[in-house]
C-alpha atoms as one frame of an Amber mdcrd trajectory, in Angstrom:
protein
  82.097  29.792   2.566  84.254  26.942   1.532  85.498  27.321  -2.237  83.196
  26.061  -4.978  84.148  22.882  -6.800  83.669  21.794  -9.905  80.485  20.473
 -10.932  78.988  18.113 -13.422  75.609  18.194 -14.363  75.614  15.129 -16.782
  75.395  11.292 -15.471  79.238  10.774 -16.262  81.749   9.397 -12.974  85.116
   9.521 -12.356  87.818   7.059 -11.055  88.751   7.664  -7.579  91.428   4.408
  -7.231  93.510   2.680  -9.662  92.775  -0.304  -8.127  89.633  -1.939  -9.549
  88.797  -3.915  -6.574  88.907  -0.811  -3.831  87.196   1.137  -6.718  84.408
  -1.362  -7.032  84.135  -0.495  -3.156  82.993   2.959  -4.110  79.689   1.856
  -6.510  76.648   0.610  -5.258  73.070  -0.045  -6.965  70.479   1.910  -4.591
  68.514  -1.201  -3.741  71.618  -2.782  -1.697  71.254  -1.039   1.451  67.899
  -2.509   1.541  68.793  -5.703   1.316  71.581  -5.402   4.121  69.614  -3.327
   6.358  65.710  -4.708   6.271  67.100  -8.404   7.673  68.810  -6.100  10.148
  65.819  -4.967  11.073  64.023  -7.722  11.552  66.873  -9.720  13.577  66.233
  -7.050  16.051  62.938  -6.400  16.206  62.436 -10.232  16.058  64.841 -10.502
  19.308  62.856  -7.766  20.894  59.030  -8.909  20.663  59.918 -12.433  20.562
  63.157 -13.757  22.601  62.835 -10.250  25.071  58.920 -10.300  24.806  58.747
  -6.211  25.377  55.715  -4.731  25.386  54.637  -3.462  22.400  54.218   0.012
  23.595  57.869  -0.437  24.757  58.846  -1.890  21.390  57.081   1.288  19.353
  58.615   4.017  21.874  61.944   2.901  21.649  61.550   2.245  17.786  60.300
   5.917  17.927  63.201   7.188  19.529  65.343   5.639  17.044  64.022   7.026
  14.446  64.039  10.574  16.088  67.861  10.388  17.229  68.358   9.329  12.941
  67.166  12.441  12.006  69.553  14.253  14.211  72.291  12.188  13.366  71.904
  12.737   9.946  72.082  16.399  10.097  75.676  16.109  12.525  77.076  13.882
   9.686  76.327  15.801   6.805  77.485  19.178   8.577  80.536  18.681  10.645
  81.943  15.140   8.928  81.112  14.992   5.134  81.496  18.891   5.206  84.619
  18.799   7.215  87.638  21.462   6.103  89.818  19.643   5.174  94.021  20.793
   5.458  96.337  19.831   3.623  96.554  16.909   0.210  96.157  13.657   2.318
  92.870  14.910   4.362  91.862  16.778   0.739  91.875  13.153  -0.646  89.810
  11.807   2.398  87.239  14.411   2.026  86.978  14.081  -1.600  86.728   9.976
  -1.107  83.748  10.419   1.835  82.137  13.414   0.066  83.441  15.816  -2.173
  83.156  13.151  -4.770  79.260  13.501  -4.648  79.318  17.166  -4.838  81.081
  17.219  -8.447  79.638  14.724  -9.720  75.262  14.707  -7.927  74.177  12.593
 -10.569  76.284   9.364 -10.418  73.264   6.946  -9.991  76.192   4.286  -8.124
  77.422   6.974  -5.431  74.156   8.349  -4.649  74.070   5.992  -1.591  76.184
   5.116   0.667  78.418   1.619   0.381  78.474  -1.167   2.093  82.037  -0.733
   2.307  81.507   2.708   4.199  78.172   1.843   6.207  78.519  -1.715   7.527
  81.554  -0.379   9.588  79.778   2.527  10.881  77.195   0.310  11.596  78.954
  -1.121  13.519  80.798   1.292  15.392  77.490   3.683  16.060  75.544   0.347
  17.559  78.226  -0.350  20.436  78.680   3.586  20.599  75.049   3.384  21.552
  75.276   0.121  23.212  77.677   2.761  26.046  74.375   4.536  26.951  71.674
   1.703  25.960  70.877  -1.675  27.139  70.656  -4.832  24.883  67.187  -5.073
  25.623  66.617  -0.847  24.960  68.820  -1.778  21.487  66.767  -4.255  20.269
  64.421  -1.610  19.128  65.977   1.585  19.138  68.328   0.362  16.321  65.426
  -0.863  13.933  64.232   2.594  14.429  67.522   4.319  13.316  68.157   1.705
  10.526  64.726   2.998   8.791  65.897   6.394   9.237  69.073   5.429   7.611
  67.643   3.692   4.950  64.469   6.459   4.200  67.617   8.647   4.012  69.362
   6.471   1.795  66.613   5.951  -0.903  65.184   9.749  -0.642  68.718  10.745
  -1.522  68.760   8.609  -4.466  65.265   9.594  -5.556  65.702  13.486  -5.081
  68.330  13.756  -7.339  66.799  11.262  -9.916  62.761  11.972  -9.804  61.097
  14.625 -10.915  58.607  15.588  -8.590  55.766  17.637  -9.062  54.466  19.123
  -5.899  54.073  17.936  -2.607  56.466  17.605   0.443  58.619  15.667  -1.994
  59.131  18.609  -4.540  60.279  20.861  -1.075  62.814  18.332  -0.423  64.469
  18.222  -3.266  64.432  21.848  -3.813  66.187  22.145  -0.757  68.654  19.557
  -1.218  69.419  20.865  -4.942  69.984  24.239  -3.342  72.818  22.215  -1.179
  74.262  21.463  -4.131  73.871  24.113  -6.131  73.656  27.239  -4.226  75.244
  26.941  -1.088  77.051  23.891   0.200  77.442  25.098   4.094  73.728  24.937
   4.176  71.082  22.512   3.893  72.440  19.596   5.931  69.411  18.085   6.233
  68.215  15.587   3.653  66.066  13.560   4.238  64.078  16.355   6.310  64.944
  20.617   6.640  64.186  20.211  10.059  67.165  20.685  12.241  68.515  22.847
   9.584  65.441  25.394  10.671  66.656  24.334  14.254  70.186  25.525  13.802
  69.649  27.891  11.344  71.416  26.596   8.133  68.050  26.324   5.960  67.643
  28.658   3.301  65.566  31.747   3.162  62.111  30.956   1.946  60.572  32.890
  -0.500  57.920  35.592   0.560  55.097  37.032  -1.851  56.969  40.045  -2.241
  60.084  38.204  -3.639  58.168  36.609  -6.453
């Protein structure tokens, strides 16, 4: 297991450039992604039911799909880039700018999601990565789909370590996000689901009745 960092459990930040404008970069209010991302959304799905005309069965399917290859992509992200080893100071820095940040310090509300800075351009570069395997027509809804899996990922991040839930499905998720962050980094990848982490095994190990 990777060596533990520091952590702070109060709502304080830290600089991470000296430079106020590429520091500015690194903050973001929650509600931003959705108002990048929903008029995304609807540009696509608008050029998909009304320029394209696809069926709506098409439209849903595809949507569907991305949505489904989100979840997946999430999981790959969180695992093998944000938790990449990094060697040596330079790739230390990187690391600590993409991720390690968020890990000593989970409770700065304005790095809780990700930038616009950081997600426009991967935006960009997953649609025409996509766009190698997918028509324009196929893309018109499959990316809608994966947008509202990046942005229910997006505000259920921001809201698991901020809410206090009670029970539920929510309560699971941010029990097994906290232990993430608190028990064991190199597990619990998932976040906005514990699915593929069950998948790949790298969920935690649930409590039985004679644990208690």
């Amino acid at each position: 297991m990777a060596k533990r960092n520091f952590v702070s459990n109060s709502t304080e930040s830290t600089r991470m450039f000296k430079n106020d404008f590429l520091e500015s970069l690194t903050k973001v209010h929650f509600s931003v992604p959705l108002f990048i991302y929903i008029p995304v959304m609807v540009y696509f799905s608008w050029r998909a039911l009304a320029l394209e005309n696809m069926p709506i069965g098409h439209f849903i399917g595809y949507f569907l799909l991305g949505l489904a290859v989100w979840t997946i992509s999430e999981y790959l992200l969180h695992r093998f880039v944000f938790h990449f080893e990094p060697r040596g100071k330079f790739m230390e820095r990187v690391h600590f700018i993409f991720h390690g940040v968020h890990h000593d310090y989970p409770k700065d509300r304005l790095r809780l999601v990700m930038p616009p800075s950081a997600s426009i351009p991967m935006a960009i570069i997953i649609y025409f990565l996509f766009r190698l395997f997918f028509s324009g027509y196929v893309m018109n809804a499959f990316f809608p789909g994966f947008i509202l899996g990046y942005l229910f990922y997006d505000m259920t991040h921001y809201a698991i370590h901020h809410a206090n839930f009670k029970g539920g499905i929510w309560k699971k998720i941010k029990q097994h996000h906290m232990l993430h962050h608190y028990s064991d980094p190199e597990k619990g990848f998932g976040v906005s689901s514990s699915f593929w982490d069950s998948i790949f095994g790298t969920g935690f190990k649930q409590k039985g009745a004679d644990d208690e």
